[in-house]
ROKOL-713161 format. One record per residue: residue in three letters; x, y, z of N, C-alpha, C, O, CB in turn. Coordinates in steps of 0.001 Angstrom, whole numbers, padded with zeros to 6 digits, always signed. Glycine has a CB too. Example, Ala and Ser with C-alpha at 12.3 -4.5 7.8 and 13.67 -1.06 7.14 Angstrom:
BEGIN
ala+013190-005690+007800+012300-004500+007800+013200-003300+007800+014236-003319+008465+011308-004473+009046/ser+012850-002250+007080+013670-001060+007140+012900+000030+007870+013409+001138+008039+014084-000598+005725/
***
This chain:
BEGIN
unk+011113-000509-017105+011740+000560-016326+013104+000161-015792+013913+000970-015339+010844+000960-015176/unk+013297-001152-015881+014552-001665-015103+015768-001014-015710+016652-000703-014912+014721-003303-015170/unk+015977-000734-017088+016864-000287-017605+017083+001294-018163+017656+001631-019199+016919-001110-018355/unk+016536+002033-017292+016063+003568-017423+017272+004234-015982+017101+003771-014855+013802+003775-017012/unk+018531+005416-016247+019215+005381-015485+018892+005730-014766+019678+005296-013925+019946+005603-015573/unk+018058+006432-014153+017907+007213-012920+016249+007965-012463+015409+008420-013240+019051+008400-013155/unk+016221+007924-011739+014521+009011-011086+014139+009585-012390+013477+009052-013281+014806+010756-009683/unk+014827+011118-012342+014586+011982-013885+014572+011092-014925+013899+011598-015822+015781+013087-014331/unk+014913+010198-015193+014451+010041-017127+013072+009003-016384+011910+009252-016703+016171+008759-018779/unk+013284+008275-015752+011859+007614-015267+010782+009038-015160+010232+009155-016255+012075+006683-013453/unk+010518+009670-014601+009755+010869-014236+009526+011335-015274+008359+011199-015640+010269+011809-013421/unk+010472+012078-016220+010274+012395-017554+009188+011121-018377+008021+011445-018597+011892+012514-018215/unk+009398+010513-018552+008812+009136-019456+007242+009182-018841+006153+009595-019239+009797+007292-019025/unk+007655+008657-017895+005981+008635-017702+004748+010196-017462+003552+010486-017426+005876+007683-016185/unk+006205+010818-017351+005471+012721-017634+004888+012894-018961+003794+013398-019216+006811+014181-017649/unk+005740+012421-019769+005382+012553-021377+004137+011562-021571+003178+012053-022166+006794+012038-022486/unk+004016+010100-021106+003567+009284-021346+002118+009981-021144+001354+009995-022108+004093+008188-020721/unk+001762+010502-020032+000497+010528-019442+000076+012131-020187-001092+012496-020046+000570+010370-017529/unk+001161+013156-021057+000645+014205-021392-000173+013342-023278-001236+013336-023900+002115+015675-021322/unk+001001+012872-023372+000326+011848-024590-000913+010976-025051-001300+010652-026174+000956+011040-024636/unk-001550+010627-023374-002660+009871-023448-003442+010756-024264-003383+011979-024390-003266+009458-022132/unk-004201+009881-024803-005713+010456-025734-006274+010775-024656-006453+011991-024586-006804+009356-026754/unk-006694+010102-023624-008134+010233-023194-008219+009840-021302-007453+008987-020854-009148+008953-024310/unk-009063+010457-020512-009009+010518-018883-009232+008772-018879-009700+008277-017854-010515+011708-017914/unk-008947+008038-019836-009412+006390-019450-008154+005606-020120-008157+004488-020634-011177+005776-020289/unk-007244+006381-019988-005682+005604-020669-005713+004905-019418-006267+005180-018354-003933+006667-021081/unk-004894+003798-019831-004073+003236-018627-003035+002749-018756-002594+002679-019903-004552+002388-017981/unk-002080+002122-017423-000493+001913-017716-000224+000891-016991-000518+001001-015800+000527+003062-017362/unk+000326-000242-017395+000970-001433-016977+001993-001323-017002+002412-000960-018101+000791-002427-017477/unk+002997-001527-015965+004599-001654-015795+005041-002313-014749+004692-002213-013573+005281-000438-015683/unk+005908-003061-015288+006716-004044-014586+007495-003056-013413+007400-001964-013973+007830-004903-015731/unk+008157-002812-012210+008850-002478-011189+009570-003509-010381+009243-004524-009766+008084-001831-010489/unk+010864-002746-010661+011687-003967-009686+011969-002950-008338+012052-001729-008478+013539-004724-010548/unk+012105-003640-006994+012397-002960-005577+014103-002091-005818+014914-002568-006612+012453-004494-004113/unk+014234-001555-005478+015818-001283-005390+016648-002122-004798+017750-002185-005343+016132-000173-004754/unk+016444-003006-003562+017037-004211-003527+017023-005024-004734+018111-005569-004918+016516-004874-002564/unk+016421-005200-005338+015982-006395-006427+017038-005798-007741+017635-006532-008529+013868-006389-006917/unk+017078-004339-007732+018105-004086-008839+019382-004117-008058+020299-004603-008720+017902-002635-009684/unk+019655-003814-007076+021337-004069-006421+021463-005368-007082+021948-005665-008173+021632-004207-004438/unk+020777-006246-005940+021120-008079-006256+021458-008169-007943+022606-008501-008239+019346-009347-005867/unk+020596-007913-008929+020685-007843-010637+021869-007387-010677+022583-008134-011346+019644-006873-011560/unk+022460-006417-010229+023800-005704-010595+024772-006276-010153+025859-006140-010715+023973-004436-010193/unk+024638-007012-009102+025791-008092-008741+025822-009224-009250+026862-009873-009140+025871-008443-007520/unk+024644-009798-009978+024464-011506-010460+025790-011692-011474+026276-010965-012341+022687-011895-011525/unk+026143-013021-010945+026895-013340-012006+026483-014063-013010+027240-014479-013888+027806-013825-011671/unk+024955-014324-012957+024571-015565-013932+024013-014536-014676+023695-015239-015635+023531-016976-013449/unk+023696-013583-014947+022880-012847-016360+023336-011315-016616+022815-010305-016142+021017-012761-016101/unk+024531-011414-017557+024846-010107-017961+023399-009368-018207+023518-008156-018031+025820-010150-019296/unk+022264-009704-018512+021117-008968-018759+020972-007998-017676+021111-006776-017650+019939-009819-018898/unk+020512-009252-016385+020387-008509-015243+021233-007432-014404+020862-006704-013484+020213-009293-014603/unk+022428-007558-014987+023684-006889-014792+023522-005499-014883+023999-004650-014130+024679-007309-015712/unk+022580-005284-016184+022453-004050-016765+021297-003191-016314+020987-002261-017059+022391-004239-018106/unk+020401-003429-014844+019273-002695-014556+020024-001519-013681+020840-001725-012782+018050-003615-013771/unk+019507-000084-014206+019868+000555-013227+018820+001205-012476+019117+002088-011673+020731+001324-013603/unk+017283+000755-012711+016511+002180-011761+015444+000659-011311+015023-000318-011930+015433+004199-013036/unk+015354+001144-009982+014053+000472-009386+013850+001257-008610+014609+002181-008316+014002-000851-008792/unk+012282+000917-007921+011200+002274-006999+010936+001074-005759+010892-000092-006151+009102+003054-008111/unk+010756+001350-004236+010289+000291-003678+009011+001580-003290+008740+001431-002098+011373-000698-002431/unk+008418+002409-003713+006854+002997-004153+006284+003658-005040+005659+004702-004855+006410+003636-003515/unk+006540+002821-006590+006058+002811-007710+004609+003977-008201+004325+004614-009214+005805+001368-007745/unk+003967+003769-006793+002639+004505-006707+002722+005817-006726+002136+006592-007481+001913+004224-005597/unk+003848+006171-005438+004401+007895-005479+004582+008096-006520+004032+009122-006921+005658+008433-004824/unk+005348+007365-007482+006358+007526-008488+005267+008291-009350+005164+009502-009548+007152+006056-009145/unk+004372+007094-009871+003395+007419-011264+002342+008820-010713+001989+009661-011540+002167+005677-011754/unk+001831+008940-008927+001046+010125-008579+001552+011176-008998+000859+011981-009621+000830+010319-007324/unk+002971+011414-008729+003840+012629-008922+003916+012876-010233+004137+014041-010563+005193+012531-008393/unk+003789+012078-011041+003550+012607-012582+002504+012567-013385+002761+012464-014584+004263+012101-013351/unk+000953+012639-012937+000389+012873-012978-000864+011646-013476-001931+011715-014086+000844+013802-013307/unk-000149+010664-012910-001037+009393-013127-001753+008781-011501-001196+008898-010410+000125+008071-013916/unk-002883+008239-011716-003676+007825-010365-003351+006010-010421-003571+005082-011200-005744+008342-010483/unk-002745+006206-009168-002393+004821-008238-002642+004559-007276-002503+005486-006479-001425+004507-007975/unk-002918+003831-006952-002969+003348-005104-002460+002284-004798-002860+001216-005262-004333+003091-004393/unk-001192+002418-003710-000275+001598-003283-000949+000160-002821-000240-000827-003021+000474+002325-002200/unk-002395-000083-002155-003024-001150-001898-003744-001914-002995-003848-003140-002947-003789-000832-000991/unk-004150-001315-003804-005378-001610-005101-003956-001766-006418-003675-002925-006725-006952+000323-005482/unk-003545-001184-006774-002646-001181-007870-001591-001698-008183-001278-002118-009297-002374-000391-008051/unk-000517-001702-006501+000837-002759-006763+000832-003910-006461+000281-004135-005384+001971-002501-006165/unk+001429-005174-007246+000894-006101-006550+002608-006762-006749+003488-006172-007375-000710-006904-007179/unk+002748-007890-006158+004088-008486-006440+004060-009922-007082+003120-010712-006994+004877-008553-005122/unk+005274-010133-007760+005374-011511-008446+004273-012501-007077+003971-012276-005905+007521-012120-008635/unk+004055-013326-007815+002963-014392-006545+001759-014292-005668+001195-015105-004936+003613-014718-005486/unk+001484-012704-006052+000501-012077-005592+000042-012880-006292+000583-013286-007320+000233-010763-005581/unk-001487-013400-005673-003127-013924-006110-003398-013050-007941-003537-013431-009103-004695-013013-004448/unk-003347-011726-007181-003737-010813-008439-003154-010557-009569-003726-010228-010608-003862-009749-008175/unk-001580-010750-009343-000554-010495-009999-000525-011723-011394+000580-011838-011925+000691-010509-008878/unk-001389-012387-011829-001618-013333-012850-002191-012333-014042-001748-012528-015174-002691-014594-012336/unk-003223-011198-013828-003776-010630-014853-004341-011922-016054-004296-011671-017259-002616-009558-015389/unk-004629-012682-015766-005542-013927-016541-004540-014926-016983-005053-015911-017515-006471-013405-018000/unk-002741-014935-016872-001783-015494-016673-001575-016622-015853-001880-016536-014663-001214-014768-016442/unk-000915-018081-016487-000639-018608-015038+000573-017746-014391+001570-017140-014781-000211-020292-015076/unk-000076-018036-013208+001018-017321-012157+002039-018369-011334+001542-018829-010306+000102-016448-010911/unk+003593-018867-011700+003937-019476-010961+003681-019420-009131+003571-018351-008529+004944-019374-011451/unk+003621-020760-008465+003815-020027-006941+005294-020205-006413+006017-021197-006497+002742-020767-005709/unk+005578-018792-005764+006802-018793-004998+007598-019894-005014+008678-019858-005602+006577-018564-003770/unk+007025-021361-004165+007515-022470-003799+008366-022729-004986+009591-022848-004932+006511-023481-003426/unk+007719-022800-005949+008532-023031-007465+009539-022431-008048+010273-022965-008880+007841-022873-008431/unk+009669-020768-007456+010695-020446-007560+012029-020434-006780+013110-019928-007082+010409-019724-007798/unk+011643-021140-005684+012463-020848-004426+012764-022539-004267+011959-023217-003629+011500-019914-002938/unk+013696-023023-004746+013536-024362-003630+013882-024203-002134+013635-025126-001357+014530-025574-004060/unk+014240-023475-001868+013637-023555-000085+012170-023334+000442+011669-023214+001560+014342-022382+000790/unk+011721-023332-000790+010124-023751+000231+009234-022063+000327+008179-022013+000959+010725-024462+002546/unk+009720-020955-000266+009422-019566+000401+008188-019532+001059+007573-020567+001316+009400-018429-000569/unk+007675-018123+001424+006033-018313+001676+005898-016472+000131+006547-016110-000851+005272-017919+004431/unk+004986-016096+000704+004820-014806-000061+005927-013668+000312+006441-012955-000551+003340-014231+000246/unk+006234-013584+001714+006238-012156+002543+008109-012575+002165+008790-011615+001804+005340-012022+004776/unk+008508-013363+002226+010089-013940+001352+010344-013613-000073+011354-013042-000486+010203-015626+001238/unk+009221-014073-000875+009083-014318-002517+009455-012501-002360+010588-012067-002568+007086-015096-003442/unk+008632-011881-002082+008326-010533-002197+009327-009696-001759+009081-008591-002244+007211-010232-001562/unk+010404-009645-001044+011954-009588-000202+013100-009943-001127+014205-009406-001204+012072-010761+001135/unk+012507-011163-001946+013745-011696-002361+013642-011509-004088+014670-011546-004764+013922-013372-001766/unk+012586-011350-004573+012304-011284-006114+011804-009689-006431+012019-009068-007472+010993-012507-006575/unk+011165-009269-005382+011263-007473-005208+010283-007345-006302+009594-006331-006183+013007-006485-005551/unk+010033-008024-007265+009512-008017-008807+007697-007037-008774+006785-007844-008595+009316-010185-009410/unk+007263-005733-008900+006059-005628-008713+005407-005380-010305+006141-005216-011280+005851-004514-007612/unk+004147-005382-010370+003354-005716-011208+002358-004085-010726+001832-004005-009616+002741-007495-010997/unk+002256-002900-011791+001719-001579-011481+000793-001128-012271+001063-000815-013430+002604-000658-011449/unk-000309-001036-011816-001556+000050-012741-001740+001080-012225-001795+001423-011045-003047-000363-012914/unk-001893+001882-013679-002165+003284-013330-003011+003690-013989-002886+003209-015115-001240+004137-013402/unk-004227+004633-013892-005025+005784-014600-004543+007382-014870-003907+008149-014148-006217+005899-013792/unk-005030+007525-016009-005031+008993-016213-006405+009699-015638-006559+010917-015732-004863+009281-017814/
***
């Protein structure tokens, strides 16, 4: 989603996405960056990649309810370093990404990065 310009084509996409499902037991994994987390990307000077994100949600959950997919902001979003956020993955911890030492409630502020399930 990071590279999708704006609300409407996000909204659209996952409008289509969820009229497309086969079946009331589809489901949807997507990466979400915070809107802080895409500013910072748009200013980096170290990764023309990151340069290029223009859409992030800091409530991913509204996002996918409003188009007709089931989320819940407690059960469904989780953030980089979240416990849950491994999905059977190693999961680096924060500390590793941060040499200052982060804790979670930092990692999550500063990497914005969320991890989203959804049902049809």
């Amino acid at each position: 989603t990071y590279y999708l310009g704006s609300d409407d084509i996000v909204s659209d996409l996952l409008s289509k996405m969820r009229q497309l499902s086969l079946h009331q037991h589809s489901s949807l994994i997507m990466s979400v960056a915070t809107k802080a987390s895409v500013e910072r990307a748009q200013a980096s000077t170290k990764s023309p990649l990151m340069k290029s994100w223009k859409w992030g949600s800091d409530n991913p959950a509204q996002c996918l309810t409003e188009n007709g997919w089931t989320c819940c902001e407690l059960e469904n979003v989780v953030f980089l370093g979240d416990e849950k956020s491994s999905y059977g993955r190693w999961n680096p911890p924060l500390q590793s990404l941060d040499s200052g030492g982060s804790d979670v409630e930092l990692g999550r502020k500063k990497y914005g990065i969320m991890y989203v399930t959804a049902r049809y």
